[in-house]
C-alpha positions in Angstrom: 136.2 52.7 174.1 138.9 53.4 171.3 140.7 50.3 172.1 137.3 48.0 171.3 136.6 50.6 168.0 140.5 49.8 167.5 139.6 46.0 167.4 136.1 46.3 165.5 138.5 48.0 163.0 141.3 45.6 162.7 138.3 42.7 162.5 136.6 44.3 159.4 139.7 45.0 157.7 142.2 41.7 158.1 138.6 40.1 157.0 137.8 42.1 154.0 141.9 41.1 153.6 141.5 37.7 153.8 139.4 37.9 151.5 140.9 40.0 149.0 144.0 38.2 148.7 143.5 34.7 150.1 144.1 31.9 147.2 140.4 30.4 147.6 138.9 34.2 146.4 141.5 35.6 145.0 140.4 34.5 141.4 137.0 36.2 141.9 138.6 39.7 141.3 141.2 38.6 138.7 138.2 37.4 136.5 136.8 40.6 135.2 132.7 39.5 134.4 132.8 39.2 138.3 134.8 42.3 139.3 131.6 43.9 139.7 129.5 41.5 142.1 128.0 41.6 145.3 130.5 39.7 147.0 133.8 42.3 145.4 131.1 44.9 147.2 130.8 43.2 150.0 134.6 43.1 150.4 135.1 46.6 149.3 132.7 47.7 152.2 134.6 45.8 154.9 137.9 46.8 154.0 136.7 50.5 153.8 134.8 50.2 157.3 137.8 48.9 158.8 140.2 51.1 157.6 137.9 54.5 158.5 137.2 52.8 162.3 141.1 52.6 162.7 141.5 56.5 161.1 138.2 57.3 163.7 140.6 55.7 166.2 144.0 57.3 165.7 141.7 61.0 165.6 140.2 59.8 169.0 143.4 59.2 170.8 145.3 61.9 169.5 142.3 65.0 170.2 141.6 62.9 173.7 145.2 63.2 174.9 146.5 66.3 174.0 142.9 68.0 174.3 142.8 69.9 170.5 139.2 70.7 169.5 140.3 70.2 165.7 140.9 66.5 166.2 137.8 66.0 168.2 135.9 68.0 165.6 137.1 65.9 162.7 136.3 62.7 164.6 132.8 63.8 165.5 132.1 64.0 161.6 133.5 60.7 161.0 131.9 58.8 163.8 128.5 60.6 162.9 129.3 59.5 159.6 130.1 56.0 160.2 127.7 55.6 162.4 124.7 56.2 159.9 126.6 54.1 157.1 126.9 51.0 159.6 123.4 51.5 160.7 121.6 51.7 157.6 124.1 48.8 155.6 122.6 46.5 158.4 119.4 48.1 157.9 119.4 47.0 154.1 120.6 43.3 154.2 118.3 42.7 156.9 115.2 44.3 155.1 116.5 42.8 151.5 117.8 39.7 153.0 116.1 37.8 149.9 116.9 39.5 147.3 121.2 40.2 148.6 120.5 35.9 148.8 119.7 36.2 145.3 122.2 38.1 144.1 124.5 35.8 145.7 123.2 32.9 144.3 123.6 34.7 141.5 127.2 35.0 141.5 127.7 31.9 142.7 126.5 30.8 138.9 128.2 33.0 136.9 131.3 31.4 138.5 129.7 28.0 137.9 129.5 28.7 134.6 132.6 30.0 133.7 134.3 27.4 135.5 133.0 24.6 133.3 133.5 27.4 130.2 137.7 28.1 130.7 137.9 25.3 133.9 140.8 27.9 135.4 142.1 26.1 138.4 141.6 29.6 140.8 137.6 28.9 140.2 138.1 25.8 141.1 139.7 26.3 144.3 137.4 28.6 145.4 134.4 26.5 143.9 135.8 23.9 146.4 136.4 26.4 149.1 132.3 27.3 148.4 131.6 23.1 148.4 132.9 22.5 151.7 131.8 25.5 153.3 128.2 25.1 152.9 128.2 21.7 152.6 127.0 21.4 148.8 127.0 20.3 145.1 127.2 22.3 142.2 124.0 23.9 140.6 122.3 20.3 140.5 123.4 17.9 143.9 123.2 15.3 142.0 127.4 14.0 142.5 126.7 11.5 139.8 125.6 13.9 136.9 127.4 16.9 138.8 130.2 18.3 135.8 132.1 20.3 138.9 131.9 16.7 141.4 135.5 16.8 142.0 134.8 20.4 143.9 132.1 18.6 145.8 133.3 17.4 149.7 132.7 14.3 150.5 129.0 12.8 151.5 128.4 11.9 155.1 126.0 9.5 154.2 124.3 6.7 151.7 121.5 9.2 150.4 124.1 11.8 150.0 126.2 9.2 147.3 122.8 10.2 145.2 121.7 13.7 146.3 123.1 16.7 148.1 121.8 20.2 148.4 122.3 22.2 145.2 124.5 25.2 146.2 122.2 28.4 144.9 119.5 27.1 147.5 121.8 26.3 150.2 123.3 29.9 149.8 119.9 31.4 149.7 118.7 30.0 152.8 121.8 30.2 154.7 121.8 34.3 154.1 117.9 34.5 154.7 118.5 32.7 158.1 121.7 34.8 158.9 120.5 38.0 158.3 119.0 39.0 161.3 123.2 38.3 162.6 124.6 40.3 160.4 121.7 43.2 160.6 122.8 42.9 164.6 126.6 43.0 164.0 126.4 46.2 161.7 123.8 47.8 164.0 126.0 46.5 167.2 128.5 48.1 165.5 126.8 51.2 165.0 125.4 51.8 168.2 129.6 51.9 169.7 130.2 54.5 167.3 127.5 56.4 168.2 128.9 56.3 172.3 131.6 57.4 170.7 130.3 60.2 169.4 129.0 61.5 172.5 132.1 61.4 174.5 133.6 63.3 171.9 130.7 66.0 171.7 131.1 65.9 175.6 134.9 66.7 175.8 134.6 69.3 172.4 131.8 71.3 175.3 134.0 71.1 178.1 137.3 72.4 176.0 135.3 75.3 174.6 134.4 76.5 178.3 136.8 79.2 179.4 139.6 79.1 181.8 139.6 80.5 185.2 141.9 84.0 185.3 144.0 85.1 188.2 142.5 86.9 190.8 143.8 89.8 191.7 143.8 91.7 195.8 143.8 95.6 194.7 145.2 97.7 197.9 144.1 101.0 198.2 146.0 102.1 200.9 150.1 102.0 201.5 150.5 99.0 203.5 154.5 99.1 205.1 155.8 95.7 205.7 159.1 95.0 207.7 161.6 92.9 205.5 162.1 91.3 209.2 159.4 89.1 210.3 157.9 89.6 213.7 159.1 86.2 215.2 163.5 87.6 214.7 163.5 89.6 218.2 166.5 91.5 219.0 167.2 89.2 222.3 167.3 86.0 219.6 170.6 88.1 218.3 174.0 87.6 219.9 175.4 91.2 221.0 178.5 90.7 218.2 175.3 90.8 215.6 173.2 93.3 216.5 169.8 93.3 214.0 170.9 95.8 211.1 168.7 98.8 210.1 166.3 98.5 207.4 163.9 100.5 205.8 160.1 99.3 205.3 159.1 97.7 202.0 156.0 99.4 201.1 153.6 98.1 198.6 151.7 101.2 196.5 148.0 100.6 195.9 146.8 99.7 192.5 144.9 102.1 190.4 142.4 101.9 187.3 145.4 102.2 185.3 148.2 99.7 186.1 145.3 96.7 187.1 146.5 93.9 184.9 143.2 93.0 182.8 142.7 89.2 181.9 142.7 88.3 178.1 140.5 87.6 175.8 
């Protein structure tokens, strides 16, 4: 269980890196009027998922192994917690596919536009980064007329020397059509943190359940008891070492006052 939670983790967050830092984004958050987009959210959500599923994991490991209530307390609240904000993220891009498209779209020209405004060479690498990966062409598709054409990848046939798909609609429609995806992926998701959460709930119960006490045998009458057993007869003795004489060991009863009482 925490070594798939471990890899969920490590998934979301050397993605949300990738994105961060990789040269075809990495202009997106050094432009400041797009620091505050869907797609820096986006990012900021996947880096923050990944790096709480790893913290869930460490928690998980360390309360299951050396059994401390305290550990598996603290991860209960974080699985609960992650659980519900997995859940309901999916939840909300599913049920707004259209308008998280939008918003996208959105984005996508504001870029456009201060591409053609400054023409900095990191929008233009991720512009073409954008061209290739959805297969489009600026705001218009139209290569010949297109002022960002050099960003556009190349057609893969005659028609497409005249007309490609603009990029807004192509990032529209490829969201609408993969949102029921990513809905399942965070829900997925989800649904592992919440098995989680009930084998930690399970092992918190069985910790807090008591553990057995010695038992005691109170004697109430002097019982004497040969420090010889019974098996050492005399004739098992050579005559040059005859069996020595010893006293009886005698165990005294127990009373009310010296019964050792289990703690607390």
């Amino acid at each position: 269980m925490w070594h798939l939670l471990q890899v969920v983790g490590f998934a979301f967050l050397g993605l949300g890196l990738w994105l961060r830092f990789s040269d075809s984004t990495r202009g997106i958050f050094e432009i400041e009027a797009l620091s505050s987009t869907t797609f820096v959210i986006a990012v900021g959500v996947l880096i923050a998922l990944g790096s709480v599923m790893l913290i869930v994991v460490v928690f998980g490991d360390y309360g299951a192994c050396s059994e401390k209530r305290c550990a598996l307390q603290v991860l209960s609240v974080l699985l609960a917690l992650l659980a519900g904000a997995e859940v309901a993220v999916g939840a909300i891009a599913y049920y707004r596919r259209e308008e998280v498209g939008m918003r996208i779209a959105e984005f996508y020209s504001s870029m456009y536009a201060l591409y053609l405004t400054n023409g900095d060479p990191i929008i233009r690498a991720t512009l073409t980064f954008l061209h290739k990966t959805l297969h489009c062409c600026g705001v218009t598709g139209v290569p010949l007329v297109e002022m960002t054409a050099v960003t556009c990848p190349k057609p893969d046939g005659f028609f497409e020397h005249i007309v490609m798909p603009n990029c807004p609609g192509i990032i529209a429609t490829v969201f609408d059509s993969k949102a029921p995806l990513v809905m399942g992926i965070f829900v997925g998701t989800g649904s592992l943190l919440i098995i989680a959460l009930i084998c930690s709930t399970i092992l918190t119960k069985q910790l807090k359940q008591p553990t057995s006490t010695s038992q005691y045998i109170i004697l109430t009458q002097s019982t004497p008891v040969l420090s010889n057993p019974p098996s050492l007869h005399p004739e098992f003795y050579p005559a040059s070492h005859p069996i020595p004489d010893q006293d009886p060991v005698v165990f005294t009863p127990l009373t009310v006052t010296n019964v050792p009482l289990a703690q607390a």
